[in-house]
Each structure stands twice: as structure tokens, then as C-alpha cells.
C-alpha positions as CSV (number, residue, x, y, z in Angstrom):
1,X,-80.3,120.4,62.1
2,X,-81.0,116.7,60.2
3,X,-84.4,115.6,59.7
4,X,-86.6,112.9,61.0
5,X,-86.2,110.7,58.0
6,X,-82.2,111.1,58.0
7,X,-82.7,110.2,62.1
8,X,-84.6,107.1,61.0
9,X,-82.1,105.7,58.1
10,X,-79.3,105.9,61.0
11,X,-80.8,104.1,64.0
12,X,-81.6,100.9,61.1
13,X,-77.7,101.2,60.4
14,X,-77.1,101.3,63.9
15,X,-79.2,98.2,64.6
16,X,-78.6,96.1,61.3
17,X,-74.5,96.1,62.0
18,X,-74.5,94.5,65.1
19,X,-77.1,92.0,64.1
20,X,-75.5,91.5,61.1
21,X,-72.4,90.4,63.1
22,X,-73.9,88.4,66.0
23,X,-76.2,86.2,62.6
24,X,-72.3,85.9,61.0
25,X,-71.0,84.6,64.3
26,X,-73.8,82.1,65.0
27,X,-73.2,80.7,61.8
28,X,-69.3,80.6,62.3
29,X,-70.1,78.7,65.4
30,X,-72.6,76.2,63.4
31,X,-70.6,75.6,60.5
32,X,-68.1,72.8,62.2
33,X,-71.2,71.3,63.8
34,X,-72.9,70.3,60.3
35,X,-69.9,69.1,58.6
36,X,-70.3,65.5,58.3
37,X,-67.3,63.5,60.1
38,X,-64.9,61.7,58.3
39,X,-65.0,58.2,57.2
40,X,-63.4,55.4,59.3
41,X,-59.8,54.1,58.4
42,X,-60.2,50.6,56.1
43,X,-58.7,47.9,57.6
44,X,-55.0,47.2,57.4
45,X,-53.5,44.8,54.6
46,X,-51.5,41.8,55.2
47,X,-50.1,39.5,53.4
48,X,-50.7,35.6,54.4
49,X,-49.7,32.1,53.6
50,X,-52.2,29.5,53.2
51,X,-51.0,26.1,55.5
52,X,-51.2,22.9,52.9
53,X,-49.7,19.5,54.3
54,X,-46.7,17.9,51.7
55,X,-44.1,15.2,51.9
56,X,-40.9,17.0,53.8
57,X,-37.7,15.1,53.8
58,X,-36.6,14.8,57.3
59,X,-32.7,15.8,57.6
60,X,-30.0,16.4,60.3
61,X,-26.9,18.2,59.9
62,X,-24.3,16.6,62.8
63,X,-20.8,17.6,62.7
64,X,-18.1,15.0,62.6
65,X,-14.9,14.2,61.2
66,X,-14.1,11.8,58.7
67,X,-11.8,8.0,59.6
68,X,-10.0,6.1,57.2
69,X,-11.7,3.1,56.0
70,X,-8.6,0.8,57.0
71,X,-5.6,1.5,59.0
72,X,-2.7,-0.7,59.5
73,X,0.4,0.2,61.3
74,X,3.3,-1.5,60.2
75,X,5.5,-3.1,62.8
76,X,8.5,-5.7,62.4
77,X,8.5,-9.2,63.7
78,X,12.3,-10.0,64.3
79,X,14.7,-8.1,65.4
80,X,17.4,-6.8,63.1
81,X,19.2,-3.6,61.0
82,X,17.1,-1.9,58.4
83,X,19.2,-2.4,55.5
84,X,16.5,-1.0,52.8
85,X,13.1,1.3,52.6
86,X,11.5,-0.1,49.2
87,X,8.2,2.6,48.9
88,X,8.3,5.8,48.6
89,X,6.3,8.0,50.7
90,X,3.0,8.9,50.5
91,X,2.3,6.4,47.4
92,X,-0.5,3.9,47.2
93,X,0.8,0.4,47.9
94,X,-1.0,-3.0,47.3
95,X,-2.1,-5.6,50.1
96,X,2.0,-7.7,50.6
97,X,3.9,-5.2,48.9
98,X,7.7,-5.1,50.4
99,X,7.9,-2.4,52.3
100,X,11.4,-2.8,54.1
101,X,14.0,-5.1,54.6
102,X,15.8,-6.2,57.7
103,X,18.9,-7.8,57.3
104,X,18.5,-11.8,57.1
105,X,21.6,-12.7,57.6
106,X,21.4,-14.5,61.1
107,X,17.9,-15.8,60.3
108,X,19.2,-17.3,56.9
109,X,22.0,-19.4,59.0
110,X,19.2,-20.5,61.7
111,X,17.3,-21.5,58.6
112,X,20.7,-23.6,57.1
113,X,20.9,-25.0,60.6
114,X,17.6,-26.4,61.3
115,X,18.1,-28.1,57.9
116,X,21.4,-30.0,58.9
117,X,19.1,-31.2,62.3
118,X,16.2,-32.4,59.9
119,X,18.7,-34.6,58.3
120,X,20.5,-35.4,61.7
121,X,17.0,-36.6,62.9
122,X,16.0,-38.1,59.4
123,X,19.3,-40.7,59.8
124,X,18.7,-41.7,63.1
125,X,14.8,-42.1,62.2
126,X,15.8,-44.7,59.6
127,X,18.6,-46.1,61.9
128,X,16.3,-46.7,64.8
129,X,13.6,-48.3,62.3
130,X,15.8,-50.5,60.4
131,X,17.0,-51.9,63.8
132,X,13.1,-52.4,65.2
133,X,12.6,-53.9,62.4
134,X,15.5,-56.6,62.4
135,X,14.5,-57.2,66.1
136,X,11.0,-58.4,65.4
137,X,11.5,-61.8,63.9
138,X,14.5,-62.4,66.6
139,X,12.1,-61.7,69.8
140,X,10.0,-64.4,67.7
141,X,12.7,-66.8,67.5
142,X,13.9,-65.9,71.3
143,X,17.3,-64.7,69.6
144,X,17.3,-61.4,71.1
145,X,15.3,-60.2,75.0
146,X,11.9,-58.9,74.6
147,X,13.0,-56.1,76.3
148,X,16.0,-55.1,73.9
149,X,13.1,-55.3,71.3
150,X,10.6,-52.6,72.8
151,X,13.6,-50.4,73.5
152,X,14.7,-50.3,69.7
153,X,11.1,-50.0,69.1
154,X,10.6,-46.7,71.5
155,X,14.1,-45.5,69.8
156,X,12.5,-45.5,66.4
157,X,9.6,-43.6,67.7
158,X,11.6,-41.0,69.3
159,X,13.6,-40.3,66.4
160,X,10.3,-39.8,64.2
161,X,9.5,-37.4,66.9
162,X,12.9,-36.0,66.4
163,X,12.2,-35.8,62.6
164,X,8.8,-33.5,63.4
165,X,10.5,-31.2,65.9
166,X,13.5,-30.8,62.9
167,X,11.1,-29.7,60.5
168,X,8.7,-27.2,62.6
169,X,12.6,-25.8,63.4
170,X,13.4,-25.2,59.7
171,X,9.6,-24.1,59.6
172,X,9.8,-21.5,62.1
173,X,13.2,-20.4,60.6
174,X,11.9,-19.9,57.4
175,X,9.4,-17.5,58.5
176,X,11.6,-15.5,60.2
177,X,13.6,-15.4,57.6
178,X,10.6,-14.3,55.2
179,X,9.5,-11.7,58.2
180,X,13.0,-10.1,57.0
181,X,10.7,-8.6,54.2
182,X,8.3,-6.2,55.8
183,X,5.4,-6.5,53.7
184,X,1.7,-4.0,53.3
185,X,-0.4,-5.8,55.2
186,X,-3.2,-3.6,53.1
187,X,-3.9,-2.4,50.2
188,X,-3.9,1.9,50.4
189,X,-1.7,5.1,50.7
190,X,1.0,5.1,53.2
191,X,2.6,8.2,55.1
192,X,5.7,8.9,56.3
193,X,8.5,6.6,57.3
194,X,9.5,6.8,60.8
195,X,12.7,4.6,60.3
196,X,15.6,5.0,57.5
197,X,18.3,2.8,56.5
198,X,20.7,1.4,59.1
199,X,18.0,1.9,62.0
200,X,17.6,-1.2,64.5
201,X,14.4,-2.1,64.7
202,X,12.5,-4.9,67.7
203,X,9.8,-7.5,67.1
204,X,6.7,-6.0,68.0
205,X,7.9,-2.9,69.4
206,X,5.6,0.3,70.1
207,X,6.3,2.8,67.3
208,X,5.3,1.4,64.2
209,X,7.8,1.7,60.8
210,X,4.7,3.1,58.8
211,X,1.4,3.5,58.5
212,X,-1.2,2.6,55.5
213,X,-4.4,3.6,55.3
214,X,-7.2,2.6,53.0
215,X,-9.0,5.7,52.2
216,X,-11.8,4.7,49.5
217,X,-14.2,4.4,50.9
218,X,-14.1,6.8,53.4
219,X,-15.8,6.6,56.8
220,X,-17.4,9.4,58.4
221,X,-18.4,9.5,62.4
222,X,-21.0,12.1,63.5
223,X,-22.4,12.5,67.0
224,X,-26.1,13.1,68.0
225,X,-27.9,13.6,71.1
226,X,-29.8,10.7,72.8
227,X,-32.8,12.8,72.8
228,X,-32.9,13.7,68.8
229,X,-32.1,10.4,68.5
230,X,-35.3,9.1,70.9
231,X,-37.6,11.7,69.1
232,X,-36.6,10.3,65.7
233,X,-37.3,6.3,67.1
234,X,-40.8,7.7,68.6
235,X,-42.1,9.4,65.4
236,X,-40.6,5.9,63.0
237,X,-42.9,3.7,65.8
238,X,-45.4,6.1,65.6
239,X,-46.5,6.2,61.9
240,X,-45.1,9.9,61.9
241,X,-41.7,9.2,59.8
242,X,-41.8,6.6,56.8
243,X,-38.2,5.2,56.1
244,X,-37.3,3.3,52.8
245,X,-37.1,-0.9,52.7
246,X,-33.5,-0.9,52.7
247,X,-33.1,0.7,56.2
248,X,-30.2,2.7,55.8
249,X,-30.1,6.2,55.5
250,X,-28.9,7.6,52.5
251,X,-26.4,10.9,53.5
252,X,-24.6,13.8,51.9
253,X,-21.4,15.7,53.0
254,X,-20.9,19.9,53.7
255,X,-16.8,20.0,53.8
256,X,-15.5,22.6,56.3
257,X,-15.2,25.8,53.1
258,X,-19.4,25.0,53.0
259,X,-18.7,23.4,49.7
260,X,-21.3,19.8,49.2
261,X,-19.3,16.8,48.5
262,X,-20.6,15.5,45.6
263,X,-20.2,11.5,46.2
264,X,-23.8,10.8,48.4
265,X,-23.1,8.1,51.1
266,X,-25.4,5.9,53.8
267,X,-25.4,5.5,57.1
268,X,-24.3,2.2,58.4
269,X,-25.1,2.0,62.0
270,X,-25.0,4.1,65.5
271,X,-23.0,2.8,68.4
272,X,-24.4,0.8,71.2
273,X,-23.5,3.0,74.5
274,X,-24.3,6.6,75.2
275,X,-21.3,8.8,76.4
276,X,-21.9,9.3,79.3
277,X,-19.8,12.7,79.6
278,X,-22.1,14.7,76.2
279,X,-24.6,12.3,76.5
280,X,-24.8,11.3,72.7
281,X,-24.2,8.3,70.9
282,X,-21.6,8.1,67.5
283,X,-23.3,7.7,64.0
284,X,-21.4,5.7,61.2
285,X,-21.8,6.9,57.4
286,X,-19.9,5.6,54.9
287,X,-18.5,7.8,51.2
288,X,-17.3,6.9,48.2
289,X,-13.6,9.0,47.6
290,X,-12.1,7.2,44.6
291,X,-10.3,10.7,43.9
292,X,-9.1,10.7,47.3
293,X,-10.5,14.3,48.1
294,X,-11.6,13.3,51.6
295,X,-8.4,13.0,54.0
296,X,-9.0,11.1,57.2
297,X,-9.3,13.9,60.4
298,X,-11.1,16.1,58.2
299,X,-14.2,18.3,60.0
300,X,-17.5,18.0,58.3
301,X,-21.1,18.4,58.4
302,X,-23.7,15.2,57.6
303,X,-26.9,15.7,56.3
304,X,-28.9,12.2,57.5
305,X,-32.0,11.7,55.9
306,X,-33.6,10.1,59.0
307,X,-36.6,9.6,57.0
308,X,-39.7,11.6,55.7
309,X,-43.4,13.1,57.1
310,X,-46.0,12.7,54.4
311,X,-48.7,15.4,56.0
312,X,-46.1,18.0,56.9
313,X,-47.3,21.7,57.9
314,X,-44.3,24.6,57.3
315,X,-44.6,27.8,58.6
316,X,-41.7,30.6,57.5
317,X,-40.2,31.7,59.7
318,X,-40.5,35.8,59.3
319,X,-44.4,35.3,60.6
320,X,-43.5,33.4,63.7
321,X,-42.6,35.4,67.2
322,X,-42.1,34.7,70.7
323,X,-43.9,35.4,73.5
324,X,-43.4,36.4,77.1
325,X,-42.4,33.1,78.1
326,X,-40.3,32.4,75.2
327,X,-43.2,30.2,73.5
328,X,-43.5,30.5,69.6
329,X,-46.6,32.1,68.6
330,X,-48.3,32.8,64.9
331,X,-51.1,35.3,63.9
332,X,-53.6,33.8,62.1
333,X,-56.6,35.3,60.2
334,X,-59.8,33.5,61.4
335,X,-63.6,33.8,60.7
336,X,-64.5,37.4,59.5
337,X,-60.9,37.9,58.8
338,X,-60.4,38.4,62.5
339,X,-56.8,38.5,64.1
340,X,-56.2,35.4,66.3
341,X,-52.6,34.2,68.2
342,X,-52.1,30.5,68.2
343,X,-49.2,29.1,70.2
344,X,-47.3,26.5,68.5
345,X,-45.7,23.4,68.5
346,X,-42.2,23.5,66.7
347,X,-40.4,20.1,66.2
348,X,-37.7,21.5,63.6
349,X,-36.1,23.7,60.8
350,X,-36.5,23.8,57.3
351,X,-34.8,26.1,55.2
352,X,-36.0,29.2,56.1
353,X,-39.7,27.6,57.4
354,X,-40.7,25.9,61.2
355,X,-42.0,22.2,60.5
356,X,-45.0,22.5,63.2
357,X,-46.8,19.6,64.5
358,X,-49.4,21.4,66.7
359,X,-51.2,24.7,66.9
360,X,-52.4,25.3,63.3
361,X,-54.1,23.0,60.8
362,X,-54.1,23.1,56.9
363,X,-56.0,25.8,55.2
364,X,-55.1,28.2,57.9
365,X,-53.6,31.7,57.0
366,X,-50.4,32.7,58.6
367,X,-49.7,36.7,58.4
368,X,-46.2,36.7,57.3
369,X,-46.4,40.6,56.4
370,X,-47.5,43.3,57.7
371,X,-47.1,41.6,61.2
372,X,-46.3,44.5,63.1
373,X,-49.4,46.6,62.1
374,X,-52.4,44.3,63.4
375,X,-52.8,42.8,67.0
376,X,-55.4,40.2,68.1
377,X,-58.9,40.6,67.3
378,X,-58.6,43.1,64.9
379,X,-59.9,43.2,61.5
380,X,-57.7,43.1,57.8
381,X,-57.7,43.2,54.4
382,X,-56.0,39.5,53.7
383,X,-53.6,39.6,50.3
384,X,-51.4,36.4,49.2
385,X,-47.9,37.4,50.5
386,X,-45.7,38.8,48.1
387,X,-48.3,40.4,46.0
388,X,-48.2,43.5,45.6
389,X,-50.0,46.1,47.5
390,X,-53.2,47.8,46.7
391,X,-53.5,51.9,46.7
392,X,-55.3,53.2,49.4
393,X,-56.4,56.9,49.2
394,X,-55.6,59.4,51.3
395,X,-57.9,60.4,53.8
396,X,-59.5,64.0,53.4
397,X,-57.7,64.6,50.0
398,X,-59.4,66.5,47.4
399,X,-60.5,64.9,44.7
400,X,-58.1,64.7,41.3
401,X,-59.5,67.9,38.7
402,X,-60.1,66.5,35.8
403,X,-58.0,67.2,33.0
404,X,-59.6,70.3,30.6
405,X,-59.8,69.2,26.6
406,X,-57.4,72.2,24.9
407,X,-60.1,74.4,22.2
408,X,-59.4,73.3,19.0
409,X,-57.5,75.9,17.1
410,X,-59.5,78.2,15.3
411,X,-58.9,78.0,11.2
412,X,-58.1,81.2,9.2
């Protein structure tokens, strides 16, 4: 049978378990409760671009196609057989270079004949005034009828008239004769012949013999919309757009491979009616092409400078959105580097930036990155764009060990 002092040590085991337990479960339960709570997330980074006005060049790319600076089709003048074709295709002529010639034969015998009436008309011119002349001192003498006088007197006349009509003949036969020669009425390349040797050929008939074209310079005719071109006006009356003193605009060329013509050219007017069909006008530019690189008919892309804005504000593009109603919209960090939206006023592009002309103002930062983690109103961490970004620990990571110095070898 146990004794009272082995009863005793057993009922304290009995009663210090279970209060052990319930003390280990209490403090189980407390532990989570006195941890402190973790620290709040920093702000996210972005990366801005500070607005600053500059001088922007202002430039419009219009397609067109490029027209040769002269064109003359070459037609005969008198009828005839084409007995010769004295160019060769293709080849630059000069201005009254024979081109072809038609054969003269019947114009060379008008030619002979209208001399033989010159000096039909020229005898009976000196007839007529050889016998006016003898009559004059008889009408005096009352030899010979006053009458008979003034009718040798009107003979002589008529047969100076006679004399004039001969020689405009012989003139007018001598031209056709020299419109035998079918001559360059300019100076450039001409194309193809549409006529050989032996073809009959009409004064001033439809299809033309050939075709010469002065190509250098070269003209270039672009199309632009009445209401670019109205904006442009608005912002030139308005103080917005400075032009230089000479008043035309100087202008570059993109061929159709995307290649930049090297010559630069100006613009030298825009036409005086609207279509009425695309409702644009025609712009004239003129280019140098002393290599003859630029063929007429070619497609092309000007580049008018229109003229420049001295206060410009550009925006890239990559930090400006849309919004519901399709109106651009920028995030900019205000006061307390605080999130706001402005909604913008684009007039054009740039390159890769918006030239805006309302809704920001110089000095303001435009989040270009990190646009997709930040919303209105909230708070960043502003960085210049492009920098590089800053490490941001990890939250509820342990803390690096630090690195234990080796024991120095012990010496023997």
C-alpha cells in the first residue's frame, strides 16, 4: 500500500500537466497577437519626362507624284511623207534641233512659183508707174482726159498692191517650206517616236510625232486637305508659326523605296480652287535633277516645312493613352508626387512625340514608365526615365548573415 507522501507527489503531477498545457496554449494563442505587423509597401517607381518648350520645325509629309518641268508635243504643220527621223530616241535634244523631215518637194515649187508672181507683179508695178507718171504733165497741158489720168494712176496703185500680195505669197511659201523641218520646240529628253520613215503625216493633227520633256528641274504636285491647310493659315495669323522672309517653303523628297532624295527643293505655290470631289487643294514644289534621277509620274512623299513654333511642348508618345471617349490623356505627377490625368490637346506628330498645345504646361512630369502600375491619386517614387531602377527589398526577408572572418592558421 503507497504512502501519504507518494499520494501527494502524484496529485501535483496530476495537476501541473494539464496546467502546464492550458499556460502553453494560451501563449500559442498570444503569440500572433504581439507580433508587430509588417511595414507598408513604398510607393511604386516611375520614370517621368520633364515638359520644356523648344523651337520644333513644323513639317508635312503629302504624297504626290512628280511632272516634268516642260512638256512639248511635237506635231507637223503641213501635210506631207516622212522621208527622215534625225534623233535618236530617248536622247536629250536642244531648243530647234531637227527632229524630222517631211518631204518639201511641193512646198519648194509653191515657193519657186510665188517668186515668178513677185516679178509678174514687180513689172506691171513699174509699168503702171511709168505710165502715171508720163500722164501727169499731159492732164496739165490738156493732152490726155483727166480721167485716163486717174485711171493709170489707180493701175499703178493696184499693181503695188499686187507687188505686197506677191511677196507675203513667197513669204508664206517659204515657211512651209521651212515647216518641212520639224524642229525641238525645247530644249530636254525626248521619248519614243510614234512615226517612222515613209509615214504620212497632217498639219496639226491629234497624235503628236514625239514628245520632249524638260526634266531639270523637276516639278512635284502634292495634295493637302483644306482643313490642314486652314489650321496652318490660323496658327501663321496667329503668332503661333514663324515663316522665313522669303516666303516659300523650303522641301525635301522620300522616293517610293523610302530612300530621301538628296537635292532639297521649295514650294512654289498651291492652287486657287478646292476639289470639290477630296476636298483638297494641289501644292507646287519645285527639285533640282541635273542627274535626271527623278522621272516624271514618279510617286513620292514631300516633306513641307510649313514653318516653325518657338514655345513647342512634346510629349512621347509611349506615356500618352486614350480614354473612354477616344480623348488622349497623360498622367502626370503633381504636388506631393500625386498621380493626376490631364486630357490633352494634340495638334500633330513628331517623330515618335505628340506636339500638344493644351493640357500640360512646361515643367510638368509626364510618367512615360511604369504607366501601368499607378492610377490617379496615388502616390510614387518619381525617377528620370531611362535611369535605371533602384533595389527595393523584399518584404519579410531575413536579413543577409554576415560573412564569418576564416581563424587564422595556427603556426607550427
Amino acid at each position: 500500500m503507497p504512502c501519504s507522501g507518494d499520494v501527494t507527489v502524484m496529485n501535483l503531477r496530476a495537476i501541473a500537466i494539464p496546467l502546464a498545457a492550458a499556460l502553453l496554449l494560451a501563449a500559442c494563442d498570444q503569440a500572433p497577437k504581439q507580433q508587430a505587423a509588417p511595414p507598408p509597401p513604398p510607393p511604386p517607381e516611375v520614370g517621368v519626362v520633364t515638359l520644356a518648350p523648344r523651337k520644333v520645325d513644323i513639317v508635312t509629309e503629302l504624297p504626290g507624284r512628280t511632272a516634268a518641268f516642260r512638256v512639248a508635243e511635237v506635231r507637223p504643220q503641213v501635210n506631207g511623207i516622212i522621208l527622215k527621223r534625225l534623233f535618236e530616241e530617248g536622247s536629250l535634244v536642244e531648243a530647234g534641233q531637227q527632229l524630222y523631215q517631211i518631204d518639201p518637194a511641193s512646198y519648194q515649187a509653191a515657193y519657186q512659183s510665188a517668186q515668178a508672181a513677185l516679178a509678174r507683179a514687180s513689172a506691171q508695178s513699174t509699168a503702171s508707174r511709168l505710165l502715171a507718171q508720163r500722164y501727169k504733165p499731159l492732164v496739165d497741158a490738156k493732152a490726155v482726159s483727166k480721167q485716163d489720168y486717174d485711171n493709170a494712176v489707180a493701175s499703178a496703185q493696184q499693181a503695188a498692191a499686187d507687188v505686197a500680195s506677191a511677196r507675203a505669197q513667197i513669204e508664206t511659201a517659204r515657211i512651209s517650206v521651212e515647216y518641212t523641218k520639224v524642229l525641238a520646240p525645247i530644249a530636254g529628253r525626248v521619248g519614243r517616236s510614234a512615226v517612222s520613215e515613209g509615214a504620212l503625216v497632217t498639219a496639226n493633227q491629234a497624235a503628236p510625232l514625239a514628245t520632249v520633256q524638260q526634266l531639270d528641274p523637276m516639278y512635284v504636285d502634292v495634295t493637302q486637305s483644306t482643313a490642314d491647310l486652314l489650321r496652318l493659315r490660323r496658327q501663321m495669323e496667329g503668332g503661333q508659326m514663324q515663316t522665313d522672309d522669303s516666303g516659300q517653303a523650303p522641301a525635301r523628297l522620300v522616293l517610293e523605296d523610302g530612300s530621301e532624295y538628296p537635292q532639297p527643293g521649295k514650294l512654289l505655290f498651291s492652287e486657287v480652287t478646292v476639289n470639290p470631289g477630296t476636298g483638297s487643294v494641289t501644292l507646287r514644289a519645285e527639285f533640282p535633277n541635273p542627274k535626271g534621277f527623278l522621272l516624271p509620274g514618279m510617286f513620292v512623299h514631300a516633306r513641307i516645312q510649313a514653318g516653325a513654333v518657338a514655345d513647342a511642348l512634346l510629349v512621347p508618345q509611349r506615356g500618352v493613352s486614350r480614354d473612354m471617349r477616344g480623348q488622349p490623356v497623360a498622367l502626370v505627377v503633381g504636388q506631393n508626387n500625386k498621380v493626376e490625368q490631364r486630357t490633352l490637346t494634340v495638334d500633330r506628330a513628331i517623330g515618335d512625340q505628340w506636339l500638344v498645345t493644351g493640357g500640360v504646361a512646361a515643367g510638368d512630369r509626364i510618367i512615360v514608365e511604369g504607366v501601368q502600375k499607378v492610377r490617379p491619386g496615388a502616390e510614387v517614387r518619381v525617377v528620370a526615365a531611362g535611369a535605371p531602377a533602384a533595389p527595393r527589398p523584399q518584404q519579410g526577408a531575413a536579413p543577409a548573415p554576415a560573412k564569418s572572418t576564416p581563424a587564422p592558421a595556427a603556426s607550427n
